[in-house]
C-alpha positions as CSV (number, residue, x, y, z in Angstrom):
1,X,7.9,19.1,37.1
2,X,4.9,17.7,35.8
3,X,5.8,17.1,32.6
4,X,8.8,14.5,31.5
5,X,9.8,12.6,28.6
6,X,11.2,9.1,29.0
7,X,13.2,6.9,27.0
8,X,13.6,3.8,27.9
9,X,15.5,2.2,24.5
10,X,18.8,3.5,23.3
11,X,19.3,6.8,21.8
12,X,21.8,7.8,18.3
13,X,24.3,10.3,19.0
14,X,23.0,13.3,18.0
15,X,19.9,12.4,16.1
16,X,17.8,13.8,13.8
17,X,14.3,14.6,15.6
18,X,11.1,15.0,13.4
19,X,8.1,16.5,15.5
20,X,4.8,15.3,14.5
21,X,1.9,16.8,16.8
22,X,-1.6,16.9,15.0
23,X,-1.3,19.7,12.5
24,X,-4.6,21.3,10.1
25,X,-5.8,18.3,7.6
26,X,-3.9,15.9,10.6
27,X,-1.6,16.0,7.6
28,X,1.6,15.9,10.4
29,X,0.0,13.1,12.0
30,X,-0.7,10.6,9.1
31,X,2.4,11.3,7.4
32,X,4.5,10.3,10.6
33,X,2.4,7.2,11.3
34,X,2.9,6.0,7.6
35,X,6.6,7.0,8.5
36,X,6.5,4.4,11.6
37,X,5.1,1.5,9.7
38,X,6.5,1.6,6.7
39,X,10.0,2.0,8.7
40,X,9.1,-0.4,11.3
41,X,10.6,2.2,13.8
42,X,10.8,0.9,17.5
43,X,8.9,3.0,20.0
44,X,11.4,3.7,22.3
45,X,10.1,6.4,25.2
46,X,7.1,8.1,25.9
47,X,5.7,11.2,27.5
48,X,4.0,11.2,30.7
49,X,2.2,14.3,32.2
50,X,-0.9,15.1,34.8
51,X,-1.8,17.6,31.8
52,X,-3.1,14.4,30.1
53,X,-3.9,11.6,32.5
54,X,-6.8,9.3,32.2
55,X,-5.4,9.1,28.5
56,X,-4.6,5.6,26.9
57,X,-4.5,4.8,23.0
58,X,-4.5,0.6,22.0
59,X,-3.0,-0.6,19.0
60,X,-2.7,-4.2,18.5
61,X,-4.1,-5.1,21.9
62,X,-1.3,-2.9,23.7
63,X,-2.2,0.1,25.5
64,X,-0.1,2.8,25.1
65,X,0.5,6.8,25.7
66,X,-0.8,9.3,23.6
67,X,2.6,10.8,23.3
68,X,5.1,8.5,22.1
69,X,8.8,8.3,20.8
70,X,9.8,6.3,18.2
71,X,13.7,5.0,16.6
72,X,15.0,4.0,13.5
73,X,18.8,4.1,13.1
74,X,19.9,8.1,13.5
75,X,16.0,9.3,13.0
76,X,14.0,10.1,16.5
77,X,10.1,11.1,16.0
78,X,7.9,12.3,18.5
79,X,4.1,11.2,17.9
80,X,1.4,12.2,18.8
81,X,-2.2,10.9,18.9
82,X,-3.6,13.8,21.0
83,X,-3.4,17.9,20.9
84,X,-1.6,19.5,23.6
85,X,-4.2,21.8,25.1
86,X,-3.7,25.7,24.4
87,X,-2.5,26.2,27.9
88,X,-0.3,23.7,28.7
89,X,1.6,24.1,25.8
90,X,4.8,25.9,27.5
91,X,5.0,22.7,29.9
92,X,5.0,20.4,27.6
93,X,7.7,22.7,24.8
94,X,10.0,23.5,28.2
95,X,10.0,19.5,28.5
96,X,11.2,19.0,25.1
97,X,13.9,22.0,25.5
98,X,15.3,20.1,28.4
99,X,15.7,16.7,26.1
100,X,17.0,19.0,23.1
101,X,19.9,20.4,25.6
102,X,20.4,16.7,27.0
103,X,20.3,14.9,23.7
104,X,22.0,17.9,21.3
105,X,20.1,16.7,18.5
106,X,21.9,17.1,14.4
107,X,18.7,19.2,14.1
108,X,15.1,19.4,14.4
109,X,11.9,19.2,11.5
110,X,8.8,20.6,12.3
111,X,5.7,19.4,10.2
112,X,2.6,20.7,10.2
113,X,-0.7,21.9,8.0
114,X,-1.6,25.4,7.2
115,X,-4.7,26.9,5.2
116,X,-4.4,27.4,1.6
117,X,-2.5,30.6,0.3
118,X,-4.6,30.9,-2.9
119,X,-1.9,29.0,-5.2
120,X,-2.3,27.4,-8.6
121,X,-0.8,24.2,-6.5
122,X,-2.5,22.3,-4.8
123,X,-1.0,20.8,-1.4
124,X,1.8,23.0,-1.8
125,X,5.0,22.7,0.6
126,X,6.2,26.1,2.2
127,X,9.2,26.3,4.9
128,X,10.8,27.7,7.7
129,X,14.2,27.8,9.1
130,X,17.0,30.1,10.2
131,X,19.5,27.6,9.5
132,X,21.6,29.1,6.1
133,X,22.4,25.7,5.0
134,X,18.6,24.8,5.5
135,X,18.2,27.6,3.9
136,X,20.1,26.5,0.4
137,X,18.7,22.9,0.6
138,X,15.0,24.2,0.5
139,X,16.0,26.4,-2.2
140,X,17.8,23.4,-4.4
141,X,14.9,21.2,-3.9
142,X,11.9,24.9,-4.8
143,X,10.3,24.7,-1.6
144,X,8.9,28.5,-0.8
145,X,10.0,30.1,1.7
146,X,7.4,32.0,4.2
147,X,7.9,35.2,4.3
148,X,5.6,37.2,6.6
149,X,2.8,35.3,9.3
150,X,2.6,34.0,12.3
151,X,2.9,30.7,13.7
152,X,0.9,29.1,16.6
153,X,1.2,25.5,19.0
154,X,3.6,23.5,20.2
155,X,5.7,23.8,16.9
156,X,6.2,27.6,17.3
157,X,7.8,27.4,21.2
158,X,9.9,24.3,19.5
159,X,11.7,26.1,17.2
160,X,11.8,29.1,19.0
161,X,14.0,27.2,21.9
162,X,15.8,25.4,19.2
163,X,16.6,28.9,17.6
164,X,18.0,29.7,21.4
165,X,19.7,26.8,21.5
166,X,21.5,26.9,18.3
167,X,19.8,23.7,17.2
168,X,19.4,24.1,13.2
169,X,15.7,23.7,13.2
170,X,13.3,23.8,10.1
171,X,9.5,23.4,9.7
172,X,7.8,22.3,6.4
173,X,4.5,23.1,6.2
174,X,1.7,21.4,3.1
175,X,-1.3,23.8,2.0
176,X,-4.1,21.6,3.1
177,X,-7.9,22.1,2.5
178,X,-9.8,19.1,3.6
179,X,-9.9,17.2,7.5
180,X,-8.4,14.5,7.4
181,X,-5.9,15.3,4.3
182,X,-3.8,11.9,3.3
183,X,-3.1,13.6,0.0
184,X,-1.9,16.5,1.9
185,X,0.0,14.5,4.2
186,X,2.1,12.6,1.3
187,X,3.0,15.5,-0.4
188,X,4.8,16.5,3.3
189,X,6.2,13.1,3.5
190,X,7.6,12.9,0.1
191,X,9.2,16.6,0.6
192,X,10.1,14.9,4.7
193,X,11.9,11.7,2.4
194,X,14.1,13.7,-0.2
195,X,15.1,15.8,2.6
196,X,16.3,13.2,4.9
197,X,17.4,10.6,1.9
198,X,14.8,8.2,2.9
199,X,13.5,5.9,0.9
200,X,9.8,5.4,1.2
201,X,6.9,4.1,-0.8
202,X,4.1,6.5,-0.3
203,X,2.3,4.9,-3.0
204,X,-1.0,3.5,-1.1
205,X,-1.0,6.8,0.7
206,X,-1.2,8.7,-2.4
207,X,-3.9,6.4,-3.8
208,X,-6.2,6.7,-0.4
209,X,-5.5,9.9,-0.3
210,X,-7.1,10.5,-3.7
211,X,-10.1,8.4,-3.1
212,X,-10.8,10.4,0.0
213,X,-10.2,13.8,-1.6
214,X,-12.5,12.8,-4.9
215,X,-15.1,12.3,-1.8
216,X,-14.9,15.0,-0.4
217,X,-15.2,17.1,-3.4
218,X,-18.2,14.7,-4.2
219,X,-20.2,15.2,-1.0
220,X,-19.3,18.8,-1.0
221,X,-20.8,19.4,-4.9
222,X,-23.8,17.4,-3.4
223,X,-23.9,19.5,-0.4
224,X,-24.1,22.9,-2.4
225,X,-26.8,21.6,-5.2
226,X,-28.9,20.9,-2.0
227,X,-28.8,16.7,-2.0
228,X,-27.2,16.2,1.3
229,X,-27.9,17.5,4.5
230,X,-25.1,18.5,6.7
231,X,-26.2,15.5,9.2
232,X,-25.6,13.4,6.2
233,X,-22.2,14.9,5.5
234,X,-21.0,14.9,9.5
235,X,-21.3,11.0,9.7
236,X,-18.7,10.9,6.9
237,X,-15.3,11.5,8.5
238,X,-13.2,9.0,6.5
239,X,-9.7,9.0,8.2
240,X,-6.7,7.3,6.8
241,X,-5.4,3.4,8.7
């Protein structure tokens, strides 16, 4: 196999996984690296594959893999700085389903980004789950369920195998617009926090989220009245630290 995850610091008993592969907006991404910091959560494991070699990310002077696991008391997340190429995305799910069997996690959350439904709310959270006490929670706390679509990527064969395995499994998913989308990405880390009882101050990430969104809506307006080019509006990619 080609494809393996290792952990190399201890594990919780049955833990609470949170997925967070690069989603639309990157909104899955930011809002589980703002989880890591502002939990101080110990990278733990990592995932290493031929699918991705000649692959290294550096932070702080330390280089590291792409693909990483991360532990803070009874939560797990897997991060991931890179997206798992269309065709190699059975390997690297089949990996995970092996660890899920292993590990028997409480359950599993999916994040991710999805286009905008047309709602009067903007960054609006949606879910996904086949789990009946998932089920009530995301009604107590108004979170819409999807009703009809289809879902795509690593994500999808997750909680497909999780479904299989009898792993309760849900997926919230924010209505994001913009690339990157920090605004987008608190809203799913504020909906991630009540859900789990975490306490976290998305504060800053709401703030820069704002001042990148105003931007965008600036440089877009611009864009349409014909004062910026699209070269112009390509070398601004503002993404969230």
């Amino acid at each position: 196999m080609t494809t393996n995850i290792y952990v190399k610091g201890e594990l919780p008993r049955n833990p609470i996984i949170i997925e967070g592969f690069p989603s639309k907006g990157f909104v899955s991404t930011i809002a589980t690296k703002y989880m890591i910091d502002e939990l101080d959560m110990e990278v733990i494991g990592y995932v290493k594959s031929d699918k991705i070699q000649s692959i290294a990310v550096v932070h702080k002077s330390i280089p590291m893999y792409p693909i990483r696991i991360y532990r803070k008391d009874n939560i797990v997340l897997i991060f991931s700085e890179i997206s798992i190429p269309y065709p190699f995305i059975k390997e690297f799910s089949d990996a995970f389903d092996r660890w899920f069997k292993e590990i028997r996690p409480e359950k599993v959350v999916l994040l991710a980004g999805i286009s905008g439904k047309g709602t009067n709310k903007e960054h609006e959270i949606f879910g996904l789950t086949t789990d009946p006490e998932m089920r009530r929670i995301m009604h107590e706390m108004n979170i819409e369920m999807i009703e009809e679509g289809m879902l795509a990527g690593i994500s999808s064969d997750m909680m497909l195998n999780c479904v299989e395995e009898g792993i309760p499994v849900i997926s919230f998913m924010v209505e994001t617009r913009y690339t990157p989308d920090p605004l987008g990405a608190a809203s799913l880390l504020k909906i991630l926090c009540n859900f789990l009882n975490v306490d976290i101050d998305i504060e800053n990430l709401i703030k820069r989220g704002q001042e990148i969104e105003n931007e965008f809506k600036r440089i877009t307006s611009e864009l349409k009245k014909g004062k910026l080019t699209h070269k112009e509006m390509d070398e601004y990619s503002p993404m969230y630290q």
